[in-house]
ROTI-828530 format. One record per residue (C-alpha): x, y, z; residue number from 1; residue in one letter. Coordinates in steps of 0.2 Angstrom, whole numbers, plus 5000, padded with zeros to 4 digits. Layout:
N
R  east  north    up  seq  type
R     X      Y     Z  NUM     A
...
This chain:
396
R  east  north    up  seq  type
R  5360   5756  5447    1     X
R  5374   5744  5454    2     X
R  5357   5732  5459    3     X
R  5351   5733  5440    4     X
R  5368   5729  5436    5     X
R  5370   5713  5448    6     X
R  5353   5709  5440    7     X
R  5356   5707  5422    8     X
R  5374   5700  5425    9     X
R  5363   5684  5436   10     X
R  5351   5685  5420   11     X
R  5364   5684  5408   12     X
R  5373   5670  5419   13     X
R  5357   5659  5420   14     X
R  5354   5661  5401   15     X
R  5370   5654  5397   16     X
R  5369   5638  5409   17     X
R  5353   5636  5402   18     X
R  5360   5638  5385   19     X
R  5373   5625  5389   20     X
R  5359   5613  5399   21     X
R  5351   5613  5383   22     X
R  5366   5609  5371   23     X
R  5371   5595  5382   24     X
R  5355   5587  5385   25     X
R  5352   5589  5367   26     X
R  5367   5580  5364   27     X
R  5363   5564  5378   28     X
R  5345   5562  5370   29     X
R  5352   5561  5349   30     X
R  5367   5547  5357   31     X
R  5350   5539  5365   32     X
R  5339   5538  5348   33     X
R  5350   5540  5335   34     X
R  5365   5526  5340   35     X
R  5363   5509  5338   36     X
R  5376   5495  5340   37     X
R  5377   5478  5331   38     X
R  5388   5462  5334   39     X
R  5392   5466  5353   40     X
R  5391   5452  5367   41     X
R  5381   5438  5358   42     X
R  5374   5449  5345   43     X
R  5363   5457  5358   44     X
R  5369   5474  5353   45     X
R  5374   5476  5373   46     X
R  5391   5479  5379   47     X
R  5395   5462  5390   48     X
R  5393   5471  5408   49     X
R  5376   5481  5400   50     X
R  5372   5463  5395   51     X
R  5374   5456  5412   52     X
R  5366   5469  5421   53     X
R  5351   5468  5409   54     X
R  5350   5449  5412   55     X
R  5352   5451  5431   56     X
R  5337   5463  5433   57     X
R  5327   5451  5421   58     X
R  5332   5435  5431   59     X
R  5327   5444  5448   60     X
R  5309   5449  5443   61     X
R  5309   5431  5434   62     X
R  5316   5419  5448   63     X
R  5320   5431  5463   64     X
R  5337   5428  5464   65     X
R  5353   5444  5465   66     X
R  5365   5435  5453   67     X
R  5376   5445  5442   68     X
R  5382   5431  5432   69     X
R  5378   5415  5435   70     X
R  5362   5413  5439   71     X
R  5366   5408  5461   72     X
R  5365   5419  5475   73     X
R  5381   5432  5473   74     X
R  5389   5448  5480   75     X
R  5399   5452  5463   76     X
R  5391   5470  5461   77     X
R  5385   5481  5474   78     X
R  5366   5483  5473   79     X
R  5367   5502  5469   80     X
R  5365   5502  5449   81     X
R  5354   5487  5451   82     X
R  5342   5493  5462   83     X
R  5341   5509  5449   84     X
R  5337   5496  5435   85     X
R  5326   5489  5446   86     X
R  5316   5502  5449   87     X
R  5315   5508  5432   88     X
R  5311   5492  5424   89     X
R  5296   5489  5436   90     X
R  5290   5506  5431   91     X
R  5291   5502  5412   92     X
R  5293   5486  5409   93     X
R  5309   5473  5409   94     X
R  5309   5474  5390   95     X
R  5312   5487  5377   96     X
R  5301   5501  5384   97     X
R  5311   5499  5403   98     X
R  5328   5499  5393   99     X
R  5325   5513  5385  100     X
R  5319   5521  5398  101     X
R  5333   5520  5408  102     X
R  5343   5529  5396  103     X
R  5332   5545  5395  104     X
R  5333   5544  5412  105     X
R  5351   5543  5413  106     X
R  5353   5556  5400  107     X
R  5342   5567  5410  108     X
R  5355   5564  5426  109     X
R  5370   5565  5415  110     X
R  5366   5582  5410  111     X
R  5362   5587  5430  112     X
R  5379   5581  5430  113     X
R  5383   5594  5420  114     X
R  5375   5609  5433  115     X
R  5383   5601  5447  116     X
R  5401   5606  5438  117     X
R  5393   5621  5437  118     X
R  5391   5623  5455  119     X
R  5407   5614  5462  120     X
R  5418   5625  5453  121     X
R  5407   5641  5457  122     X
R  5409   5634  5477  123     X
R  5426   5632  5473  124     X
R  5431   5650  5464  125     X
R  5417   5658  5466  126     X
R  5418   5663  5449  127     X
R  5406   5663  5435  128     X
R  5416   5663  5421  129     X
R  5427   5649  5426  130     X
R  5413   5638  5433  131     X
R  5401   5642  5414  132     X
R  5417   5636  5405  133     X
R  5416   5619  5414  134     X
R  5400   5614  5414  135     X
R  5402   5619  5394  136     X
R  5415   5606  5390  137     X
R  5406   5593  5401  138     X
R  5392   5595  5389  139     X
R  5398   5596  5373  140     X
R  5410   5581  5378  141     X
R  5406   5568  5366  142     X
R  5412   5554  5378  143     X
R  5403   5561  5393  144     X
R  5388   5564  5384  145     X
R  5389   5544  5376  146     X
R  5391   5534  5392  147     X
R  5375   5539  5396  148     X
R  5366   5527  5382  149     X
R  5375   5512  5389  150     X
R  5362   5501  5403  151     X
R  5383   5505  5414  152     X
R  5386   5512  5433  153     X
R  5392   5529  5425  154     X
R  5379   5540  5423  155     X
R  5371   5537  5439  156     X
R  5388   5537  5450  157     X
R  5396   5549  5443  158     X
R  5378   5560  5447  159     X
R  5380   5554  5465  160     X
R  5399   5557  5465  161     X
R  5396   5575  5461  162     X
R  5379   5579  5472  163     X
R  5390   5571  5485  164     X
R  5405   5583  5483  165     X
R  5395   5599  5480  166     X
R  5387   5593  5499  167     X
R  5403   5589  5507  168     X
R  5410   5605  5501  169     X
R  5395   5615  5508  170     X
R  5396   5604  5527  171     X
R  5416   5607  5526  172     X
R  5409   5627  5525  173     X
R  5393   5628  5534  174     X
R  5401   5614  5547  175     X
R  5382   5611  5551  176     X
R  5376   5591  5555  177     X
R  5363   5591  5543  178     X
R  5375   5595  5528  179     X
R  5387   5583  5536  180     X
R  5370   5571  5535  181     X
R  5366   5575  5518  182     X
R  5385   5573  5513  183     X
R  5385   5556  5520  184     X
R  5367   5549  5513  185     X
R  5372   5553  5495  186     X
R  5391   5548  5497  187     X
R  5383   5533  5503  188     X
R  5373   5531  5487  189     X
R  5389   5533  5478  190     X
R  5397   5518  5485  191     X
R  5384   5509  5484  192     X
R  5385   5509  5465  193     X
R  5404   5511  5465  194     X
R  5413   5504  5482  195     X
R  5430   5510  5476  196     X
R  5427   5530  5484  197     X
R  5423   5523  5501  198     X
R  5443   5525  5506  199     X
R  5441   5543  5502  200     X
R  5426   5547  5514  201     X
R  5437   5550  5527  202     X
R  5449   5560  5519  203     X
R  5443   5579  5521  204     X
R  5438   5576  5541  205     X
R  5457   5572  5545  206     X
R  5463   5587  5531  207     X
R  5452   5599  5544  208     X
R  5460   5590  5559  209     X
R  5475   5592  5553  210     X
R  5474   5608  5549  211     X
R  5465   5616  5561  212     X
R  5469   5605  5576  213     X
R  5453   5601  5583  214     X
R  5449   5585  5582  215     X
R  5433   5583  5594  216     X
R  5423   5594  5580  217     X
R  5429   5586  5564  218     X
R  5428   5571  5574  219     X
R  5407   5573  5576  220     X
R  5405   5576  5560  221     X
R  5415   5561  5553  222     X
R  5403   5553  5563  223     X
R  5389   5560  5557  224     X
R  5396   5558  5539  225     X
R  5396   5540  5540  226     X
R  5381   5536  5548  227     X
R  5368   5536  5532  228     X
R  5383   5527  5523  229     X
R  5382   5515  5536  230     X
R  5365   5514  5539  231     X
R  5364   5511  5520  232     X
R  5378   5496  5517  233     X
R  5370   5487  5532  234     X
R  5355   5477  5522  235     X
R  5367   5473  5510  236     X
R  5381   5464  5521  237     X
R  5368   5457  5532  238     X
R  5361   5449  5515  239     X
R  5377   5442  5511  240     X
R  5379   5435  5529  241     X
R  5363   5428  5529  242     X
R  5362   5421  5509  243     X
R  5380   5418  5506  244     X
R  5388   5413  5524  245     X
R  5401   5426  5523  246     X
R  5404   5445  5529  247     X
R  5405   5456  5513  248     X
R  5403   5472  5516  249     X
R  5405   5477  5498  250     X
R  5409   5466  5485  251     X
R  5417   5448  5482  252     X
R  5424   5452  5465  253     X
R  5444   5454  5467  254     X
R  5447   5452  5449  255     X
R  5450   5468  5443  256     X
R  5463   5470  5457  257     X
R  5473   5455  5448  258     X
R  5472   5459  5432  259     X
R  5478   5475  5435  260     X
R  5493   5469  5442  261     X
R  5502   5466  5423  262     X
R  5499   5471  5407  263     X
R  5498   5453  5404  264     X
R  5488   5443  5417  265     X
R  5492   5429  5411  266     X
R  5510   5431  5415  267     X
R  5508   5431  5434  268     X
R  5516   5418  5445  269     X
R  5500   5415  5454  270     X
R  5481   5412  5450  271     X
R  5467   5426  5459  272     X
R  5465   5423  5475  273     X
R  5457   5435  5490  274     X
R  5463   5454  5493  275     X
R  5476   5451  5504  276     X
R  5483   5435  5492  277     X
R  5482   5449  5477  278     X
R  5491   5463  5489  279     X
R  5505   5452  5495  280     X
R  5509   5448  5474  281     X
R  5509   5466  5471  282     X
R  5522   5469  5483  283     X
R  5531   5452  5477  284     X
R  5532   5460  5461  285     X
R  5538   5477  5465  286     X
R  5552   5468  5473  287     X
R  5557   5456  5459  288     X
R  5551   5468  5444  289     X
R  5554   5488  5450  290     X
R  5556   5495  5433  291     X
R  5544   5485  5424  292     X
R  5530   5488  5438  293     X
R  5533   5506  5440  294     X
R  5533   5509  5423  295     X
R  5518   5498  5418  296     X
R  5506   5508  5435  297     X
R  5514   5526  5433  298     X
R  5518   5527  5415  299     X
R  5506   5515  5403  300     X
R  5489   5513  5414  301     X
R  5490   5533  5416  302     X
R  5491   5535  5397  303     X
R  5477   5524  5396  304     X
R  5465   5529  5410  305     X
R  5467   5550  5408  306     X
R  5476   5550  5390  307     X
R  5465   5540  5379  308     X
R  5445   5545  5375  309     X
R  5431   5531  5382  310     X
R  5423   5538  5363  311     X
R  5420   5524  5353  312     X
R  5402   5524  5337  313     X
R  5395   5509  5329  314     X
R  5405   5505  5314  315     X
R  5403   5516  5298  316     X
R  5398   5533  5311  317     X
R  5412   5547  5312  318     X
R  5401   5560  5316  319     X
R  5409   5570  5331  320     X
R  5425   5558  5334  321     X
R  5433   5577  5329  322     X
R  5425   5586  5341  323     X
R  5429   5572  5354  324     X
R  5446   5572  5351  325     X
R  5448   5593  5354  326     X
R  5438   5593  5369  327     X
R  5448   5576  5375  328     X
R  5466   5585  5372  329     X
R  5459   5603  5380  330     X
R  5449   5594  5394  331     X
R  5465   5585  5399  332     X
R  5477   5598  5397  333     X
R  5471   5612  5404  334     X
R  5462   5600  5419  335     X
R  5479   5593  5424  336     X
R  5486   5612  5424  337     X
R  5474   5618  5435  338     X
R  5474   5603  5445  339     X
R  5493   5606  5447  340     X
R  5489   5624  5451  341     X
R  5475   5619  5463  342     X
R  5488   5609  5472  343     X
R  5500   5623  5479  344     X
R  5484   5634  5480  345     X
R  5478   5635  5496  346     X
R  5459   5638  5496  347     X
R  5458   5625  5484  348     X
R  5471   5611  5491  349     X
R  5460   5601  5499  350     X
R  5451   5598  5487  351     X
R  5465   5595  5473  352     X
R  5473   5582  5487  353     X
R  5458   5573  5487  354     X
R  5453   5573  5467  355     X
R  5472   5568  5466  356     X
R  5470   5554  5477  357     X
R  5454   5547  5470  358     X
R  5461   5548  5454  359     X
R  5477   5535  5461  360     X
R  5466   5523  5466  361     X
R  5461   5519  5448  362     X
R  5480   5514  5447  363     X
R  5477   5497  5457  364     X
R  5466   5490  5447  365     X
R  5463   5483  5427  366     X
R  5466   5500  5417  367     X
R  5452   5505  5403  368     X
R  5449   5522  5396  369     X
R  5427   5518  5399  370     X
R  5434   5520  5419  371     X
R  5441   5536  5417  372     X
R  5429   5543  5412  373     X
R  5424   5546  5431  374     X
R  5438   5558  5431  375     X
R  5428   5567  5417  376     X
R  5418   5579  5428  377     X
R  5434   5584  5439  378     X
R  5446   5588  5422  379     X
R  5432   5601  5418  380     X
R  5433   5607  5435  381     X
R  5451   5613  5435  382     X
R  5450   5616  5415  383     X
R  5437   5628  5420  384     X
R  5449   5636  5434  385     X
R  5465   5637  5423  386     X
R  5455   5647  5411  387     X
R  5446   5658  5422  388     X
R  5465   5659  5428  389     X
R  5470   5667  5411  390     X
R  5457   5677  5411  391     X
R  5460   5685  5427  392     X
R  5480   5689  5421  393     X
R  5472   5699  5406  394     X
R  5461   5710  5415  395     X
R  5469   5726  5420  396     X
């Protein structure tokens, strides 16, 4: 009897992700054939980077030649997203057909994205309820469902990002090599297309040393952890060695590190100059200007990175601007409660610190509400755990 029971509650729990697989892939595919933007960069109907990256992939195939922008040998992205488009356009094309492949494909990850939410917060609580209720505002998200129609690194990071945690997760349990391994490889992929998370690698190996004081076994499988990350930036600093003469084990663009330093650029002392150039003015400035610095980084780029939606339609479309700004305000809310709760939680601390910390680093650089929308996936996470909490407190 109690077996039958376990049954149909499994049954009824795989009908209901299904249920919101469907809804959200649904939603991803409509933003695919039914949008259409005019009067963007150059009346392309591209966004300027979807432009750029469009032009890049064209320009390799074309004249052989990694250039982001203009048209010479550069490191100004890292080759993860390109190498996506790559593959994609010499499968279908580097016109119309590739292009619009690449955003069924995308939709198709974006909603995977979607079960991974599902599974990181079932690792986490190991409760149903809470982990169906954030992979259900993850899909009927308006804004998470629209980025993935836009030729932009956040479909496929944010894919990587997830499949990454729900690894590192499992190794930091199993504390097995290959899950360390597997951690690592798609970690590796992540940074790849975003270099930014790289500081965070490290971040739960020295949590469990701390924690548990035994540094020789944490240690291994830090080692382990980094090897396919490593293995996989290799190529691509000795590329920039050998083609531009320099050791950039990432990327040369330092820009959005300056910009980010004022709400007005152009009123900085100093032109853009290399990281530790850009580091020094920040500190220069929280010297001379504390309260105008403080507030600007803790106060206005907060606002703008996790208050305000990424949601934007072609002109003269409204549909689901509503709906985008209910889920936007809920996901939010209820995310930062449970991230707050997660914090003095225990069993979920780790992983609070280091959602916390990932979502800092946004901080440092050029705030837009298009680059929170990273933080999407892990708002649902604790939305999903603050509900599931309520939930818990009504039951007898």
């Amino acid at each position: 009897m109690e077996e039958t029971s376990k049954r149909k509650r499994r049954l009824s729990v795989s009908l209901m992700l299904s249920a919101v697989v469907a809804a959200g892939l649904f939603l991803r595919l409509f933003f695919v054939f039914q949008l259409h933007y005019e009067d963007l960069h150059l009346g392309t109907g591209y966004t300027h980077d979807e432009y750029n990256y469009i032009h890049m992939i064209q320009h390799f195939f074309t004249h052989g030649i990694y250039s982001y922008f203009s048209g010479a040998p550069d490191a100004l992205v890292t080759p993860g997203y390109p190498l996506f488009l790559g593959i994609v356009f010499f499968l279908f094309g580097i016109g119309e057909a590739g292009i619009l492949a690449v955003k069924i494909i995308q939709a198709v990850l974006s909603t995977l994205s979607v079960v991974l939410v599902f599974f990181i917060t079932l690792q986490l609580t190991e409760k149903k309820r809470g982990a169906l209720i954030a992979a259900a505002l993850l899909a009927i998200s308006p804004a998470a469902a629209l980025y993935s129609r836009f030729i932009l690194t956040e479909t496929l990071y944010l894919f990587l990002l997830l499949l990454y945690v729900s690894l590192q997760l499992l190794a930091l349990k199993k504390e097995k090599k290959r899950f360390h391994l597997l951690a690592g490889l798609f970690f590796g992929l992540a940074v790849l297309v975003r270099p930014m998370v790289i500081i965070l690698g490290p971040v739960p190996y020295v949590w469990k040393m701390i924690q548990t004081r035994t540094i020789q076994n944490w240690g291994k499988g830090l080692l382990v952890f980094f090897l396919p990350t490593f293995l996989l930036l290799l190529p691509w600093t000795l590329r920039n060695w050998i083609v531009l003469g320099k050791w950039i084990p990432l990327a040369s663009q330092t820009n959005p590190f300056y910009a980010g330093l004022a709400e007005d650029p152009s009123t900085l002392p100093v032109p853009d100059g290399g990281f530790s150039a850009n580091l020094k003015l920040l500190f220069s400035l929280l010297v001379q200007q504390p309260i105008t610095m403080l507030k600007w980084f803790f106060y206005k780029k907060v606002n703008i990175l996790f208050a305000w939606s990424a949601y934007w339609l072609p002109e003269g479309v409204v549909y689901f601007i509503p709906l985008d700004n209910m889920t936007n305000i809920f996901i939010k809310g209820a995310g930062a409660l449970g991230l707050c709760y997660a914090l003095i939680q225990k069993p979920f601390q780790l992983f609070a610190v280091w959602v916390a910390l990932y979502m800092s680093l946004a901080l440092l650089f050029v705030p837009n509400s298009r680059f929170g929308l990273q933080y999407l996936p892990f708002f649902c996470i604790f939305a999903g755990m603050a509900v599931q909490g309520l939930f818990r407190r009504r039951e007898p």
